[in-house]
C-alpha positions in Angstrom: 16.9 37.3 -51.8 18.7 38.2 -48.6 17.8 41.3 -46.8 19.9 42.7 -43.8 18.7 45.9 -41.9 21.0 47.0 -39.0 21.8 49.7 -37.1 21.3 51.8 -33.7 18.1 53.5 -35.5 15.5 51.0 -34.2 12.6 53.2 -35.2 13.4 53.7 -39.3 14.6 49.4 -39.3 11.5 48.3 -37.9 9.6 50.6 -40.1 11.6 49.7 -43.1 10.7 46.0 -41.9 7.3 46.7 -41.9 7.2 48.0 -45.1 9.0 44.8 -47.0 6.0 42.8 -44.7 3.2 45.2 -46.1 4.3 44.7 -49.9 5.1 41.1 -49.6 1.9 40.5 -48.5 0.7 42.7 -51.3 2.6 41.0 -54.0 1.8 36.9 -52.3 -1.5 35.8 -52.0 -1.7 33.9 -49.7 1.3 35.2 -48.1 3.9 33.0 -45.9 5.8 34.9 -43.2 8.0 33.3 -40.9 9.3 35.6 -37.3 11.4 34.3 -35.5 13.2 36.5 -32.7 16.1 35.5 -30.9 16.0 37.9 -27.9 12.7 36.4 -27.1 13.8 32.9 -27.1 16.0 30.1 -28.9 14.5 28.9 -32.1 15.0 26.1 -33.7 17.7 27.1 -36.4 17.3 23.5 -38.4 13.5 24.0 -38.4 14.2 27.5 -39.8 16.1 26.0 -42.4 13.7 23.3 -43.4 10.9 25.8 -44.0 13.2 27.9 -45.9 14.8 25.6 -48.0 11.2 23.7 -48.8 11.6 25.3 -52.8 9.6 23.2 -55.4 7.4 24.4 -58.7 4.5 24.7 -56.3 6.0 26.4 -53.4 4.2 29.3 -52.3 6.7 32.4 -51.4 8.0 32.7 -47.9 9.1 35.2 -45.9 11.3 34.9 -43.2 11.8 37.5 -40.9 15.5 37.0 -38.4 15.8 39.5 -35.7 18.8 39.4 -33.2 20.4 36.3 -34.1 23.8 37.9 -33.8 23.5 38.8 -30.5 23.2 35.2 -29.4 27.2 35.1 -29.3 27.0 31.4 -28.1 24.9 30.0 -31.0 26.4 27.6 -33.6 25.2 29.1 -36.8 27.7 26.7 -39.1 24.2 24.8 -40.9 22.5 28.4 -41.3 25.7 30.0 -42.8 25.9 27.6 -45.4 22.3 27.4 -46.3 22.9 30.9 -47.1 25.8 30.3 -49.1 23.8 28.2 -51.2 20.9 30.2 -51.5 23.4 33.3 -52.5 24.4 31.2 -55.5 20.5 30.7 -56.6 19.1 28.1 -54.5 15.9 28.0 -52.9 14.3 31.2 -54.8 11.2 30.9 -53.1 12.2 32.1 -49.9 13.2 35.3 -48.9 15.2 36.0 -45.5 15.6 39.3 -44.0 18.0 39.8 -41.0 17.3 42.0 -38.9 19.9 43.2 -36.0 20.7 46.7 -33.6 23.5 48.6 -33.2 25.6 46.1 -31.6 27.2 44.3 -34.9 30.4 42.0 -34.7 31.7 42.5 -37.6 33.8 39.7 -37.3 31.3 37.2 -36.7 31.3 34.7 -39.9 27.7 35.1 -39.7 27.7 39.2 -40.1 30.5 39.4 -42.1 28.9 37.1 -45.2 25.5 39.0 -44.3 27.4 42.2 -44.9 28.9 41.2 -48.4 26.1 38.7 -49.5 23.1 40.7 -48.5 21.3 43.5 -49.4 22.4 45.6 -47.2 20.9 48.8 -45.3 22.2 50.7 -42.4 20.1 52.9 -40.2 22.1 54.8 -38.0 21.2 57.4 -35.3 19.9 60.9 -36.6 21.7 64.5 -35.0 22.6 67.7 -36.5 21.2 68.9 -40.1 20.2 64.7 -40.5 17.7 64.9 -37.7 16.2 68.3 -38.2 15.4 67.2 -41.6 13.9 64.5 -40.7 11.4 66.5 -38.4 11.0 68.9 -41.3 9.6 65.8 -43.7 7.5 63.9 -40.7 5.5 66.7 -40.2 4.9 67.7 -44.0 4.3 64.2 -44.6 1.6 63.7 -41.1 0.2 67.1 -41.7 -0.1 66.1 -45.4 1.6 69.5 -46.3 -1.1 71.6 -44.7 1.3 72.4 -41.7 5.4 73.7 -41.7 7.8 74.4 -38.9 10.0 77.3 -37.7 13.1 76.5 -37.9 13.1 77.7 -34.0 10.7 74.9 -33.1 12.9 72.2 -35.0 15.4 73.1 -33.0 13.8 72.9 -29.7 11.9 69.7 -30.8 15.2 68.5 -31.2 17.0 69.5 -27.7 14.0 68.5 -25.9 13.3 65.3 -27.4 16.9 64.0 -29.1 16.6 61.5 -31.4 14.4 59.1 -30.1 12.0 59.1 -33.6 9.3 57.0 -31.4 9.1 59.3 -29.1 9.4 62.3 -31.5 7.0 60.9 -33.8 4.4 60.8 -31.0 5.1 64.4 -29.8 4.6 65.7 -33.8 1.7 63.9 -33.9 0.8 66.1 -30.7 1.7 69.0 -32.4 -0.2 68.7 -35.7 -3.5 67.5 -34.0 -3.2 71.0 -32.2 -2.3 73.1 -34.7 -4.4 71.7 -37.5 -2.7 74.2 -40.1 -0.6 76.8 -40.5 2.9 77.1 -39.1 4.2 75.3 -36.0 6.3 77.7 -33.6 8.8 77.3 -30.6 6.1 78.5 -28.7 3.8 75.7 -29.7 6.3 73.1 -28.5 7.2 74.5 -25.2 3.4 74.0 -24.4 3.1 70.9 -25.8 6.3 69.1 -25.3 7.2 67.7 -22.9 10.8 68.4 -22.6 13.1 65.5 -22.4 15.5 67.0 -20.0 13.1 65.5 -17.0 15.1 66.0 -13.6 12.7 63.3 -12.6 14.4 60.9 -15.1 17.9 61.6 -12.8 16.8 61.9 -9.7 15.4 58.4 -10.5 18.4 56.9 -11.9 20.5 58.5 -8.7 17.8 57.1 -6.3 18.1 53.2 -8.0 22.2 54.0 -7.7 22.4 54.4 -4.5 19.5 51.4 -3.9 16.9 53.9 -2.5 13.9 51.7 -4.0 11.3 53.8 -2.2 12.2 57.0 -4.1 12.5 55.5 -6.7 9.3 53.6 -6.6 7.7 56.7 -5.5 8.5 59.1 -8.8 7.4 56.2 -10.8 3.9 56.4 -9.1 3.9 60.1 -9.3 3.9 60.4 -12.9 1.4 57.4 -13.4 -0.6 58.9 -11.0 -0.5 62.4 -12.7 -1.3 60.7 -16.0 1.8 60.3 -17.7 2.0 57.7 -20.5 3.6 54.5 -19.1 5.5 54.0 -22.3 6.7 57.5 -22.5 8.0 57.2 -18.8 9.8 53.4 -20.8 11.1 55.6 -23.0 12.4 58.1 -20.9 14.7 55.4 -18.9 15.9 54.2 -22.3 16.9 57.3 -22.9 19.0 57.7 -19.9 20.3 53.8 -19.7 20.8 54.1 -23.0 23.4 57.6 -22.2 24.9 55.8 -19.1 25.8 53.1 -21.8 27.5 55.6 -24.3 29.2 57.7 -21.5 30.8 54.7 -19.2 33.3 54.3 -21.9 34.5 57.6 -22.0 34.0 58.4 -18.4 36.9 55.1 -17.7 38.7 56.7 -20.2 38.7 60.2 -18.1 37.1 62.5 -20.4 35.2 65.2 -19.4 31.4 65.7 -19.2 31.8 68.7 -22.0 34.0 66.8 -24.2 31.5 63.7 -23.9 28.6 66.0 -24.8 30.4 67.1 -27.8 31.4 63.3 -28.5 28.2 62.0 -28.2 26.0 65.1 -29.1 23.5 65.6 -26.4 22.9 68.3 -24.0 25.6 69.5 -21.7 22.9 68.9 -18.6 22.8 65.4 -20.1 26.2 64.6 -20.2 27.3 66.3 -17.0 24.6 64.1 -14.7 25.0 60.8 -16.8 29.0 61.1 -16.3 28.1 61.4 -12.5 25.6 58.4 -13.0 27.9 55.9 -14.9 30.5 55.5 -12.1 27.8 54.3 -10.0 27.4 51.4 -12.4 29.4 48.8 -14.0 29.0 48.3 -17.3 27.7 45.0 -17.1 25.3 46.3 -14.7 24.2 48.6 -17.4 24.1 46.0 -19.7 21.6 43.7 -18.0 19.6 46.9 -17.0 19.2 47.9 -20.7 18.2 44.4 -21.5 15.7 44.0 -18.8 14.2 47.1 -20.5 14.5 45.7 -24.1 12.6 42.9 -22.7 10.1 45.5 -21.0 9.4 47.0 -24.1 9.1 44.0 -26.5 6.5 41.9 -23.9 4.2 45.2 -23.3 3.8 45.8 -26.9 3.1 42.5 -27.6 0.4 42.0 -24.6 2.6 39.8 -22.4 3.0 42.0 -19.6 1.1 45.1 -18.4 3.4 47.6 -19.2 3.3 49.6 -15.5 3.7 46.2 -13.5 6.8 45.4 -15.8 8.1 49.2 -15.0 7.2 48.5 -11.1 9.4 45.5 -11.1 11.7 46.9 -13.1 12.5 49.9 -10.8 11.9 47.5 -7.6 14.4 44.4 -8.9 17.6 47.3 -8.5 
């Protein structure tokens, strides 16, 4: 079997991944899992192979977990693409691959385009409008294990102030139905708890790297880790606004105007005004790398290679 699980949705695709993992394991005793990430390092793709191809009577089942191997544009994937070939055509049963990749798909790479029509496919792409609400609606029936609802004034505000960053929504429900316990959630409820997402510090930050002022922007980081704020909600919070510069830049070279880009891109007016001031003080290969770097941020910290304030130190000091 080949799996492949794409999409800008990071949050849904890794959970999805995680549940193929759970029952494999369930199903496989013992279970053999393979991961091998690509925006980590360069693996060994003919090692790879070998450990997928090694099918015999007594071969226990393998899975083989692929994340981001499209994005290495510069690898030669000729010996993987035809492994896959033959294993679409019944070869090597005992193995089963899932690819797993982000937003950023070309389509015409040989690669994608057999994973596409070969592989069992599922998209997972960002959640706005009715899509998104919903999806607030069932989190917190299924967290609150259908002791708690919400308004639909709260959904709405959840949304605004948060967007659709399910991480970081999933954290602030969480939040929310620890406080409330039972009962109904309410706008009120989320204006005290949440911590809306439309944080001026987030700009003033971004404006302050921009114009290479390193000390204020050093200095707002500290302020927040010094009032307490969660280091990996303050990560999230520069995804969130890297990952707009990345979205408006485009449109901004294009000339379009910061209300027609907040209709284009659905996300607050406030949001779309300062990130269309933001993005011409960037290239977008500058915005590129800086959205990496963070990638890179997040992936090491939640793995324990880095302390994740020291990686947002550097991060902010390295502009």
């Amino acid at each position: 079997m080949i799996i492949f699980l794409y999409g800008g949705d990071e949050f849904r695709s890794n959970r999805k991944l995680a549940e193929i993992k759970q029952k494999f394991a369930e199903k496989n005793n013992p279970a053999v899992a393979g991961l091998f990430d690509f925006s980590e390092k360069d693996h060994d793709l003919d090692k790879i192979i070998l450990d997928a191809s090694s099918d015999s009577l007594f071969s226990l089942k393998q899975l083989i977990v692929i994340k981001n191997i499209l994005a290495k544009k510069d690898l030669a994937g000729e010996s993987l693409l035809e492994f896959l070939k033959r294993k679409s055509k019944g070869e090597f049963e005992s193995a089963i691959l899932v690819f797993w990749e982000g937003d950023d798909l070309d389509r015409k790479n040989p690669l994608a385009k057999f994973l596409l029509k070969a592989g069992k496919c599922q998209k997972f792409e960002m959640l706005d409008g009715v899509k998104l609400k919903n999806w607030i609606t069932g989190t917190i029936r299924e967290m609150g294990g259908g002791k708690i609802s919400i308004s639909a004034g709260a959904v709405e505000k959840l949304s605004l102030f948060i967007g659709n960053n399910l991480d970081l929504l999933s954290k602030e429900i969480e939040k929310l139905i620890n406080y409330k316990n039972s009962g109904e959630i309410t706008g009120e409820d989320v204006e005290f708890l949440v911590k809306s997402k439309i944080d001026t510090d987030i700009f003033r930050t971004v404006d302050a790297l921009a114009r290479g002022d390193k000390k204020t922007a050093v200095k707002l980081l500290h302020d927040h880790l010094s009032a307490g704020d969660d280091p990996f909600y303050l990560l999230s919070m520069y995804f969130f606004q890297f990952r707009n510069l990345l979205k408006v830049k485009p449109l901004t070279e294009k000339n379009i105007s910061p209300p027609e880009i907040a209709s284009k891109l659905k996300i607050h007016p406030f949001v779309a005004k300062k990130s269309a001031e933001q993005a011409g003080k960037f290239s977008l290969e500058e915005l590129k790398n800086l959205y990496k770097k963070l990638c890179e941020i997040d992936i090491q910290s939640k793995t324990g290679k880095v302390d994740i304030e020291l990686a947002l130190d550097r991060f902010v000091a390295m502009i």
